[in-house]
N, C-alpha and C positions, 0 to 999 in steps of 0.2 A: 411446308410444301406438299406434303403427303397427304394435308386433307383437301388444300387446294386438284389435288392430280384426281382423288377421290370423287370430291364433287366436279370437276369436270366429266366423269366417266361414267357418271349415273347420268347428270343432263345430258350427255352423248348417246346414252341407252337410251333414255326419255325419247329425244328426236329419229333417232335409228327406229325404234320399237314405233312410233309412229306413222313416219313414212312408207315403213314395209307394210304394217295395215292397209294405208290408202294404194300404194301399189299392189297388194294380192287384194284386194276389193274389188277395184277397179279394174285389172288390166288381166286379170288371168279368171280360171274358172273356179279357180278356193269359194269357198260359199265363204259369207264373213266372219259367222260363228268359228269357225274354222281358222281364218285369219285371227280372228283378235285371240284367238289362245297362241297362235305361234308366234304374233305381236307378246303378249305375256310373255314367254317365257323368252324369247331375247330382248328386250326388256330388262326384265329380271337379272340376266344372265351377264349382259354387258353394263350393267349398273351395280353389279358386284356382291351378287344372293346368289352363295351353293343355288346348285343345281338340284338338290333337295326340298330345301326354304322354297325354291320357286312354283315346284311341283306342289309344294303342301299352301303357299300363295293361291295362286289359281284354282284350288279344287276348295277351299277355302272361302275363298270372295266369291265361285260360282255357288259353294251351298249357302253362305248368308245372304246375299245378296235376293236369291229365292226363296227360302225361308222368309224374308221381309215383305217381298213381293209377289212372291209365286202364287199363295192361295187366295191373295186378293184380285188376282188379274184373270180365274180361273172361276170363281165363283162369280164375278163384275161379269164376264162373258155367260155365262149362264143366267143371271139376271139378267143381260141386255138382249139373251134371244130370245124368253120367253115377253120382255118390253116389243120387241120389233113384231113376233108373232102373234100376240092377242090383239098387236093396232093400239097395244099407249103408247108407245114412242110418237106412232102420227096422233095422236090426240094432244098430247105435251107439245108438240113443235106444231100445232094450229092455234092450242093455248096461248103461248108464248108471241104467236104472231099477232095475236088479237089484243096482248097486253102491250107489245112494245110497238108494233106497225110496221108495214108491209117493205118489206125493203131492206132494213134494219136486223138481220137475222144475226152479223159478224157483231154488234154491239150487243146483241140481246146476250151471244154466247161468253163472250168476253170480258162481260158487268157480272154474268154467272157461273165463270169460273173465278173471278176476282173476291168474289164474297163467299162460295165456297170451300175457296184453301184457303182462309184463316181459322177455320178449326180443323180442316182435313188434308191431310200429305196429296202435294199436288199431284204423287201418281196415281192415287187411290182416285180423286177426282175425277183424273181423264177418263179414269174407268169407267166409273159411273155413271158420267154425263157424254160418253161416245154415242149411246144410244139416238141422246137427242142431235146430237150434229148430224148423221147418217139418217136420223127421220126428216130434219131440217131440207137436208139436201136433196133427196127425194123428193119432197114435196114442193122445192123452191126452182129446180134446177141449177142452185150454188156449186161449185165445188166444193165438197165434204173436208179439203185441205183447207183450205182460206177458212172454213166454217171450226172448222178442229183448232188451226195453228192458233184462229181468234181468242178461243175458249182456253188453249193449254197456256197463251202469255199471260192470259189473266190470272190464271191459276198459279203459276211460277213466281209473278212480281209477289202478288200477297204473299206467297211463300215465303219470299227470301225476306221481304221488308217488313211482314208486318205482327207484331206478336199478337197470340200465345202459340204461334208456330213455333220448335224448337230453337230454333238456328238464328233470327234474330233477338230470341227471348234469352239467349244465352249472349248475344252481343250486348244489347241491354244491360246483362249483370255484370260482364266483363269489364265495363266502360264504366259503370258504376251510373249510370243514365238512367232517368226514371222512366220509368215503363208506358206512361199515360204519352210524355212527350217522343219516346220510340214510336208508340203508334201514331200522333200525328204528325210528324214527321214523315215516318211511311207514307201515309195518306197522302200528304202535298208532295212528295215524289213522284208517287207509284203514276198517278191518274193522268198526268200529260204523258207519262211513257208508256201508259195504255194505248193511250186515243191512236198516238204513232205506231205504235205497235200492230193495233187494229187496222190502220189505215193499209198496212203492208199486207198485211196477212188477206185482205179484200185484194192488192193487187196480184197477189200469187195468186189468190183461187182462178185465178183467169190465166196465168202461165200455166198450172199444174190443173187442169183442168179433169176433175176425175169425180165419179157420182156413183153410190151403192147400186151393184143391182138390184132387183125387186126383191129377191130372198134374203136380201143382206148378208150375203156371206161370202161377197167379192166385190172389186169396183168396175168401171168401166172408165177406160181413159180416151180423151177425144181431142181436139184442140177449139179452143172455144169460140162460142156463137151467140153474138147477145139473145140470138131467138130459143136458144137455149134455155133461156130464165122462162120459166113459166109467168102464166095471168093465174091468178090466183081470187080472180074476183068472185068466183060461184062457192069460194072456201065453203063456205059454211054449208051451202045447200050440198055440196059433196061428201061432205064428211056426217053429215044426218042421214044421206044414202049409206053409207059403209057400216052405221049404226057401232063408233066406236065404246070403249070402253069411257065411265066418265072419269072429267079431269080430277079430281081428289085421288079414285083406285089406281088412274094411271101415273101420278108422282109422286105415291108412296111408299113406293120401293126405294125410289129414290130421295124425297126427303126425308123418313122417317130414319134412314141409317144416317144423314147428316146431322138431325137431331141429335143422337144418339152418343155422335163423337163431338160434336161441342159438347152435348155435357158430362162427355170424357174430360176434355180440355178444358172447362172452367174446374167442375170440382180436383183435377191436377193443378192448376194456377193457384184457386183460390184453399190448396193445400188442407179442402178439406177431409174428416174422416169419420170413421162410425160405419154400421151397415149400408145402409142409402147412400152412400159416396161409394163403396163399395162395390154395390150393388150396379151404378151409373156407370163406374170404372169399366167394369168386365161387360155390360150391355155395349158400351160407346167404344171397344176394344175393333179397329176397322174390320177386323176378320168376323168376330158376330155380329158388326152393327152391317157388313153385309148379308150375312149367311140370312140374318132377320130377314132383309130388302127382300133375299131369294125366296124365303120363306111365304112373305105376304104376295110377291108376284104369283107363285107356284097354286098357292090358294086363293086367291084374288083374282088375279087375270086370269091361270090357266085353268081356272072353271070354266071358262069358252071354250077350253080346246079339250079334244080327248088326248089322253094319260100319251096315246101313241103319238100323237102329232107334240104332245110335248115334250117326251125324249126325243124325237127326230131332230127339236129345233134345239134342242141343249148339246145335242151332238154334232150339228152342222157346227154350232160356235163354238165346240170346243174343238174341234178338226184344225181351227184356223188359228189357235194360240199355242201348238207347240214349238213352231220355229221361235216366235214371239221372245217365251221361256228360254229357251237355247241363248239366246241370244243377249237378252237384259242379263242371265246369268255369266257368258263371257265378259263383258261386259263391265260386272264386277269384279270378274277375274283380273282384269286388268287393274284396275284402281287397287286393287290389294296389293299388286304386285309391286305397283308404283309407293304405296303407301311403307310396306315394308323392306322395302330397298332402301329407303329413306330419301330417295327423290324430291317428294312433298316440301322437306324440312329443307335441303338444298336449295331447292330454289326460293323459300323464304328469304333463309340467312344470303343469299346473291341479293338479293332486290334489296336489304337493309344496306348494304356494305355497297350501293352506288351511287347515296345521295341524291336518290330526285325530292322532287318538292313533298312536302310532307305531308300533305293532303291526298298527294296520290299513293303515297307508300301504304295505306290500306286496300286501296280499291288494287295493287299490281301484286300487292300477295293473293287478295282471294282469289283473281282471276289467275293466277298460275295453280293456284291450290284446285280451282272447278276445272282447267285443263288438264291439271295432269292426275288428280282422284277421281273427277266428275262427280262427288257429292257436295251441291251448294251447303250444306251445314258444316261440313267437316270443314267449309273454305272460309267460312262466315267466323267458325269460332279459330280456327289458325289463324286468319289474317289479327281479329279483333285480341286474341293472347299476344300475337307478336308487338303489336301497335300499343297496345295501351302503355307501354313502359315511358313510348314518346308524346304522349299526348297533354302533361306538364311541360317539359323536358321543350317542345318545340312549339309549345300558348296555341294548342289545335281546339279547336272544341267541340268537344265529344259527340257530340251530335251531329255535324259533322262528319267527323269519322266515320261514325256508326254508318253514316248512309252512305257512304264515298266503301266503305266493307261490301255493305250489300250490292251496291251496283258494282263492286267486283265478282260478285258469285255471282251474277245472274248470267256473267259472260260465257262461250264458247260450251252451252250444250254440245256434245259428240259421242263420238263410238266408247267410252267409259262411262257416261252418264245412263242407269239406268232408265230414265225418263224421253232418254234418246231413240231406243231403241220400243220403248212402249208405244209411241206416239209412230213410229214409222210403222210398226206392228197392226196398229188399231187403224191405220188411214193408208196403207197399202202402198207405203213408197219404197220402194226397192233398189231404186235405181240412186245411187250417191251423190250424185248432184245436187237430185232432186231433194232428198235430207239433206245436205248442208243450206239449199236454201229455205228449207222451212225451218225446222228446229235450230238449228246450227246461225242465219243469218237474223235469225228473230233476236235470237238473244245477244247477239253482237248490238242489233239497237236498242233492245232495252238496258244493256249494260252502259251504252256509251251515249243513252239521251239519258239516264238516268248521272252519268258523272257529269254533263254538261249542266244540269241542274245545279247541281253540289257546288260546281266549280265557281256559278255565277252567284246562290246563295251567301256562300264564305267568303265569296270577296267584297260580300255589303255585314259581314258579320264581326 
């Protein structure tokens, strides 16, 4: 009876520590950073962690959490102002329109955040390719949101579904699945819950209708006007007047560090060693394979500009990423708090002990596991540790599983997901509605067009 009283009173913390969130966000003038740490600590408090434990929780999950993220979202923004300032960001987003065609800017972004984050953590990604959405947008009259949310679903499915990313590459081993068949597998999921996914994120840019200013270091919000889309027919005679940087120098800050960390990520897979594996390691490591990025920009590009005009533009962009930090950092605060209360683990063992279909009992662990940690990995390998024991036991077949796991993590991005608060950070949404329906409602449909697949799959399997 006492452990049942127990885990009622943690899930009771869980929903409480929740709700008061959304109500000081929303309804009063607490800034949120602010909220999610007093979220934290009753939380914490009513799910049954001393009052100590909580305090060392929270200051805890705020310094790892930035530690993980912090210097790559700071050093991304430094590369991305001196991108927007020398004119590669618009050189890269007239490249891109000329490779894929005029119109098409939300698939352009979305196929290249998708092939992106299978070697590269999808918050590292946003980073780096925020440039190109915000030069997209400018030059298209898109909304930078619809153009963004395009890009970061891409980035997030590969994430969750497809290996040598950690978190399916550890479902993989857990499940005892070969690796060749988790990635296609991934693949024949992930790509219909793109297109859908894409297709949303084009209608939100016209609800949330918001475009960089010219200095890029704010947006402007308007309600939208098809006259709004620019003609973009004199493209090219415009952009040989601006006399940009050329395409190679302009997306090598940003390919060369992608380079860099896949071949981080193969010589990790393929467990090689010696110096030269070594050597790949620490070069493909995201913090040097961008500081590199910053490097060849600083030298590459910002030989256009004088030394003053390019601290000026390093310091506009960094002006604009400390709430950012404050915030992905609470953020984690929370998820630690949750994690160590043992929350996490409660609501597993609840979903095991109520008998639903057996197919769904992976995909309702991980999606409690990414609500109440907010790291799709931590939820991929809890769901796929709890599940494997039934996966004889109830003739499920593992592959299966595995993909019914991942379309459970990809659900209910929010205020504990560090990636949550990156993406509102980077595209200027403030206002809470308005993030639940971009990050927050995105992954509600890739999570639940991704089990409608699964569901219809295993019942011809």
């Amino acid at each position: 009876m006492e452990a049942a009283v127990s885990t009622t009173q943690m899930l009771i913390g869980l929903a409480i520590g929740i709700a008061l969130l959304l109500v000081l966000a929303m309804k009063t003038r607490i800034h949120v950073f602010v909220a999610l740490i007093i979220s934290s600590l009753v939380t914490g408090l009513i799910g049954g962690l001393p009052f100590d434990d909580v305090i060392g929780s929270i200051t805890k999950g705020f310094g790892s959490t930035l530690g993980s993220t912090g210097i790559i979202i700071g050093v991304g923004v430094m590369m991305g102002a001196i991108l927007e300032r020398s004119g590669a960001a618009e050189q890269m987003a007239f490249s891109i329109i000329k490779l894929i065609g005029k119109a098409k800017e939300e698939w352009a972004l979305a196929l290249t955040g998708y092939v992106v984050a299978i070697p590269v953590f999808a918050d590292s990604g946003l980073v780096i390719l925020t440039p190109l959405a915000k030069s997209l947008s400018r030059m298209t009259g898109k909304s930078v949101v619809g153009l963004g949310l395009a890009m970061a679903t891409g980035l997030q499915l590969a994430h969750v579904f497809i290996p040598p990313t950690p978190g399916p590459l550890a479902v993989a081993g857990i499940l005892e699945m070969d690796m060749g068949m988790m990635i296609v597998w991934g693949l024949v999921m992930t790509l219909p819950v793109l297109i859908a996914s894409t297709l949303y994120s084009i209608w939100l840019g016209k609800r949330i209708y918001q475009v960089p200013t010219e200095d890029g270091t704010d947006f402007e919000r308007k309600d939208f006007k098809e006259a709004y889309i620019k003609s973009i027919e004199n493209m090219e005679q415009i952009y040989k007047d601006k006399k940009l940087p050329g395409a190679a120098l302009s997306f090598a800050p940003i390919i060369i560090p992608l380079i860099l960390i896949l071949g981080n990520t193969t010589v990790t897979f393929l467990k090689l060693e010696g110096p030269f594996a070594g050597f790949v390691k620490m070069a493909g490591h995201p913090v040097i394979a961008l500081i590199i990025g910053l490097l060849i920009a600083l030298y590459g590009l910002g030989a256009r500009l004088s030394k003053e005009e390019t601290n000026k533009s390093i310091e506009d962009g960094i002006k604009s990423t400390g709430m950012i930090l404050f915030i992905t950092g609470a953020g984690g605060s929370l998820g630690y708090v949750v994690r160590d209360a043992g929350i996490g683990e409660a609501l597993g063992k609840a979903v095991l002990d109520m008998g639903i279909p057996g197919i769904l009992i992976p995909f309702v662990i991980a999606a409690l596991m990414r609500i109440s940690l907010g790291s799709a990995t931590v939820a991929l390998i809890t769901a796929a540790t709890l599940t494997a024991p039934l996966v004889p036991q109830l003739g499920l077949n593992p592959a299966m599983v595995a993909m019914s796991t991942c379309a459970g993590a990809v659900s209910f991005s929010y205020f504990n997901d560090s990636g949550f608060w990156v993406f509102n950070g980077l595209y200027g949404l403030k206002d809470v509605k308005d993030q639940f329906m971009a990050k927050t409602m995105v992954s509600f449909i890739g999570a639940f067009s991704a089990l409608a697949l699964v569901l219809i799959v295993n019942a011809f399997m």
